[in-house]
N, C-alpha and C positions, 0 to 999 in steps of 0.2 A: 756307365758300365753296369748294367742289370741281367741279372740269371732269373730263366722263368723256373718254377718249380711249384711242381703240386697246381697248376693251372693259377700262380700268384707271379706275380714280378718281384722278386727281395731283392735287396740291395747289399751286393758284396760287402760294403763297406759297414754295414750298420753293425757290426760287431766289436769292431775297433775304436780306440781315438780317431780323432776330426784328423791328427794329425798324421796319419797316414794315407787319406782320402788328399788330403793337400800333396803331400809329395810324389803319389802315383800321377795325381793330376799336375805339378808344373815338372815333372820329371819324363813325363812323355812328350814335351816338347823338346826338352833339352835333347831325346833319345833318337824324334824325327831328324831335327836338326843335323845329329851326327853324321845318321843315314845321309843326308842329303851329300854331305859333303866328302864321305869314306869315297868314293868313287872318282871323286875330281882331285881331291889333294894330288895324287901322283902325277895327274895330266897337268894340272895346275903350274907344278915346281919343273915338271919337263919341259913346258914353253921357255922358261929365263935358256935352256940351248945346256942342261949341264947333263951328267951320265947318270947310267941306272942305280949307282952308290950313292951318289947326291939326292936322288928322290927318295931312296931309303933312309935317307940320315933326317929327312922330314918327318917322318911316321914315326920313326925312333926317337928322333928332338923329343916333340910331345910324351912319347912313353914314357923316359926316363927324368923329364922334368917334374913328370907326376909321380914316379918312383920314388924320387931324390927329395921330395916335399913332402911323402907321404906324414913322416914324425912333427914336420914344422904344424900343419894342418891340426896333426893330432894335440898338439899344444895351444891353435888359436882356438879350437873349440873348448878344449877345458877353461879357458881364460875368457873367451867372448861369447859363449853359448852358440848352441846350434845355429839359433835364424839368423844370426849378422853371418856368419861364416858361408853357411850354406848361402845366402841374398847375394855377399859380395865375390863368393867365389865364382856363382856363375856371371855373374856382372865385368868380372876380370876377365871370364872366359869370351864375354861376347865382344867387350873391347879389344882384345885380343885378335880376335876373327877378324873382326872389321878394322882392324888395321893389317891385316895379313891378306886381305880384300883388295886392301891396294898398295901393295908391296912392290915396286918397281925392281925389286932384285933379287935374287935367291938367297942372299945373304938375310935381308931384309924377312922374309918370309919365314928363313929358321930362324931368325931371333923371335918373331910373333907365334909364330906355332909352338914353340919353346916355352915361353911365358902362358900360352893356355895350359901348359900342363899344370900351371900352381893353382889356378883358379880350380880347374878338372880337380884336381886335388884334395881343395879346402870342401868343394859342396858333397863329393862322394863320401865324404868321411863323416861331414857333418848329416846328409840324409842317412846313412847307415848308421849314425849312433841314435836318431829320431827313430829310426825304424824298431833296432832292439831292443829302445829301452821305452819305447810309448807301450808295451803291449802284455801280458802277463806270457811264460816261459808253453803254456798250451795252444797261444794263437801266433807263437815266435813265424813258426816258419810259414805260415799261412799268407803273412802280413808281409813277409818277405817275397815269398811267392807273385803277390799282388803288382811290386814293387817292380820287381822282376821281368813280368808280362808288362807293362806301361813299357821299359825298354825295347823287349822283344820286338812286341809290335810298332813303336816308332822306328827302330831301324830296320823292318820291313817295309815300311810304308818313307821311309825318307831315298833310298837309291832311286826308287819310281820319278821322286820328284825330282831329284837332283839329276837326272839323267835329262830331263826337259830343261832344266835351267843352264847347261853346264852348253846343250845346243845355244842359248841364247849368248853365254858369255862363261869363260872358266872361274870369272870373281862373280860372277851372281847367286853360285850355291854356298859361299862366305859371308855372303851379305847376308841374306835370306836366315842362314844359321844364326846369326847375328842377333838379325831381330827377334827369333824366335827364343832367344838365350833369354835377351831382354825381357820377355813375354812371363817366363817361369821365373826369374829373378826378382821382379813387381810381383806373381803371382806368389811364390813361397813368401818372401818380406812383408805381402797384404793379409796372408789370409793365416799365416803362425803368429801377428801379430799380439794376438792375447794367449799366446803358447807360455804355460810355465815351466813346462818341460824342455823347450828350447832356450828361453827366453837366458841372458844372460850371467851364470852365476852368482848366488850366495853367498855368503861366510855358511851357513846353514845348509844350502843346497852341496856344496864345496865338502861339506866334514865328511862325508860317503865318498869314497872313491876309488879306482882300482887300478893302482899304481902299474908299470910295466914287469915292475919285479915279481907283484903277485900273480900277475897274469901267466906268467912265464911257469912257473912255480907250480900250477894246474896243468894236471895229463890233459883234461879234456881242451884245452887252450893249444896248447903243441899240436895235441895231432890235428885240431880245425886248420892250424896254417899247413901243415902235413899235407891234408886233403886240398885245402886251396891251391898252394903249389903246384900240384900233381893235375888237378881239373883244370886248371888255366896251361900247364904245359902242352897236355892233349887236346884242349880245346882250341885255345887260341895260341898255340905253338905250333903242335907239330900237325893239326889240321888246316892253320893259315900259311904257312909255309912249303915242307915238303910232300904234304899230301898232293895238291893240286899239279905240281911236277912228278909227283909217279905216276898219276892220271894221264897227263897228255903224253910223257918223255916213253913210260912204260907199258901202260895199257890203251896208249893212243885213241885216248876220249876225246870228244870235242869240250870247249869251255863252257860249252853248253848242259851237255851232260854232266859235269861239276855241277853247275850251279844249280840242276835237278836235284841230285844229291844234297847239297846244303842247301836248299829250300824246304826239302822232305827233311831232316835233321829242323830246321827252326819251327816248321809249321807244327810236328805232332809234340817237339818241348811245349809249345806256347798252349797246344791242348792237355799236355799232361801239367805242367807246371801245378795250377792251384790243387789237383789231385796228390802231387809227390807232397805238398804244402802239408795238407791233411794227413798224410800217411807218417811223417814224421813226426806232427803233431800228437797224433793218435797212437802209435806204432813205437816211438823212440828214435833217437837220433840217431842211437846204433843200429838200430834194422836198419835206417833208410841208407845213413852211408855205407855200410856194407852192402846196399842193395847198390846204389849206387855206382859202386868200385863196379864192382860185377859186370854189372853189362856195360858201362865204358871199358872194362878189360876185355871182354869181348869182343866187343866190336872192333879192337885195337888190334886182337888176335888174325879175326877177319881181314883185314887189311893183307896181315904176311900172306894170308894164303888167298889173296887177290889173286886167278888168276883169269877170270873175267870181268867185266865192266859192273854187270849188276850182280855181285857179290858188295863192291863200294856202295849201293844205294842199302845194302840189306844191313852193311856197317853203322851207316849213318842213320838208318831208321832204327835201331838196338840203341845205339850212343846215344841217341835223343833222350831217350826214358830216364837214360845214366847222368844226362847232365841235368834233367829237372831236379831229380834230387838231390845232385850237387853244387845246384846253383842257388839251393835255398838249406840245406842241413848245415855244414860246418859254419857258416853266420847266425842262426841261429843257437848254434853250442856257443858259439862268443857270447850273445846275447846272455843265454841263460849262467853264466859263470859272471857275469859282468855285475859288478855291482855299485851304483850310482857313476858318477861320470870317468867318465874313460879314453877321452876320445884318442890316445896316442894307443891305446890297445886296440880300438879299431882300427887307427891306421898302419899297424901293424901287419895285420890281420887281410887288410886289403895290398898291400906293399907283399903278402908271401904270393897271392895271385899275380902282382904285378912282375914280379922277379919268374913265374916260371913263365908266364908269357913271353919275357924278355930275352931270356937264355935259352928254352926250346931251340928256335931255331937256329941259334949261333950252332952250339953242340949239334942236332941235329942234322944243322947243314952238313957239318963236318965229318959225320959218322956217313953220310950220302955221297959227299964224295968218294971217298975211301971204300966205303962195304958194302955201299947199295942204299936205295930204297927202304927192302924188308926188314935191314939189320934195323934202320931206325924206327919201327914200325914195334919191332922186337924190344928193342931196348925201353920202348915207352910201354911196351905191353908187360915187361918184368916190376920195373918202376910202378906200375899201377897192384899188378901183384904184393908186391913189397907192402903197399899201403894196405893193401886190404888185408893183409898179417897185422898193422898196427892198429888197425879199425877193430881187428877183432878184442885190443885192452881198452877201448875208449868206455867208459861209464856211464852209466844216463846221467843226464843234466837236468833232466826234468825235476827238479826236485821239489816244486812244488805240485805237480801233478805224479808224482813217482812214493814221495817222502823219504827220499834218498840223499845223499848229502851230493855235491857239486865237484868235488875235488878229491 
């Protein structure tokens, strides 16, 4: 992954630790992987002959399995250090797979999908405490940014492939995931191997550390899950959910025309990403998330007053901008308030994302049947509102680039 500039080729990465350049790199397989397989799980669990609440209790299994470990996670990295966690979470995750590969029964299949969510668990927690604490509080969100794009672009580039393998067989995009699990698991475990930052805790490395109480106890620590919550509600809530049913039920789009729409939404994040990176770098963490709120409130706004097709495309091109900054500012505020090991504060921190992803659509659903579409469209556009009233008391974190205090 090279940027030309100034007629030179530089290397994104030469700014950082090794150890960021390592988890962009076995993290974008884990990320194809996913892609491959998001699109077959439902057809997958459909064939065992059982109903549309059944294939949803699949997707959910894993969410909530990874929810419900988020703290356990947070505890094996304080105790075993990043690399064994992060090696054997994906390790778990890929044996998981590939026995959910050949899962002869639905039962069967939720208990394996089930069990990836602990694995899914242990490595996201451990690459995100690698991520904020390898980097100084000026290159926080850049290196996030980084981290960020490696995912994007794997799960654009994995339904491509899983759409060819799923023709071939519905367990061959499980496999495949499998091995490529396998692939980043040898590659994180080979190449953090002389990592002291990962490597397994101190009595020494251990005396620094940033308990759940103090965490909590920090404005700027609240309102990052504040903001996490609220970007994973609208993003992966009430955009995977009842958005694509306003679409066809209300403004009678084809599934096609959706998926124009979240193509233009992924493709100008993955351009904007390492710029929103920079911007909050350079800018503070409170410009960027109040820039942030902003045009995802926007775009949110646009929705209610959908009342053609391509008003949705002008929604999700605005929301783009909104979630690069949001998909790298509030981890970065953890980062910068973090101090030496943390990992149940990260998983925290990723557990308030998980939770609004989870909930969105239950609520949401429920607010659709009852009052429509727009009302939930409304109510996530207030909620977004709300936050960016709380964004406006957040403090800079920069404190080493600021000279400000953190708390």
């Amino acid at each position: 992954m090279i940027s030309r500039s100034k007629d030179k080729f530089t290397n994104p990465f030469a700014e950082f630790p090794r150890e960021v350049g390592v988890l962009v790199f076995a993290s974008f397989f884990v990320a194809v992987g996913f892609g491959i397989i998001a699109p077959t799980i439902p057809l997958f669990a459909k064939s065992f002959g059982v109903n549309n609440a059944q294939v949803g209790s699949i997707i959910s299994a894993f969410a909530f399995a990874r929810f419900a470990s988020g703290l356990i996670a947070g505890k094996l990295v304080d105790k075993f250090g990043e690399r064994l966690v992060y090696t054997v979470g994906i390790a778990f995750v890929a044996l998981s797979s590939f026995a959910a590969a050949l899962a002869q029964s639905y039962e069967q299949l939720l208990i394996f999908r089930s069990a990836g969510g602990l694995g899914s668990s242990m490595f996201s927690v451990a690459a995100g405490s690698i991520i904020l604490r390898a980097v100084k509080d000026d290159q926080r969100a850049r290196a996030q940014s980084l981290y960020n794009s490696s995912f994007l672009v794997g799960m654009m580039a994995g339904p491509v492939i899983g759409g060819f393998l799923t023709a071939i067989s519905l367990r061959a995009p499980l496999l495949v995931y499998a091995a490529l699990l396998v692939v980043a698991s040898a590659a994180g475990g080979f190449l953090l191997r002389n990592s002291v930052l990962a490597a397994r805790p101190t009595e020494k490395s251990s005396a620094v550390k940033t308990s759940m109480r103090d965490a909590l106890a920090m404005k700027p620590y609240v309102i990052a899950l504040i903001i996490s919550f609220t970007t994973a509600w609208i993003i992966f809530g009430m955009s995977r959910s009842v958005l694509p049913l306003f679409m066809v039920e209300d403004m009678k789009s084809s599934a096609g025309f959706i998926g124009v729409g979240f193509t233009i939404s992924a493709v100008v994040q993955g351009i904007f990403l390492l710029r929103a990176g920079r911007v909050s770098d350079e800018r503070g963490r409170k410009f960027s998330a109040i820039s942030g709120l902003t045009l995802l409130g926007i775009s949110v706004v646009l929705l209610v007053l959908t009342f053609h097709p391509w008003i949705f495309l002008l929604s999700m091109f605005i929301g783009a901008f909104g979630s690069a900054f949001l998909s790298t500012t509030p981890s970065a505020i953890v980062g910068d308030v973090l101090k030496g090991k943390g990992g149940q504060v990260i998983a925290l921190y990723q557990m308030s994302g998980d939770a609004g992803a989870m909930v969105a659509p239950v609520v949401l659903g429920f607010i659709a049947d009852h009052y429509g579409f727009r009302a939930t469209f409304a109510v996530s556009a207030l909620l977004v509102g709300f936050v960016i009233v709380v964004a406006t008391k957040l403090p800079e974190t920069r404190s080493s680039h600021l000279g400000q205090s953190s708390k």
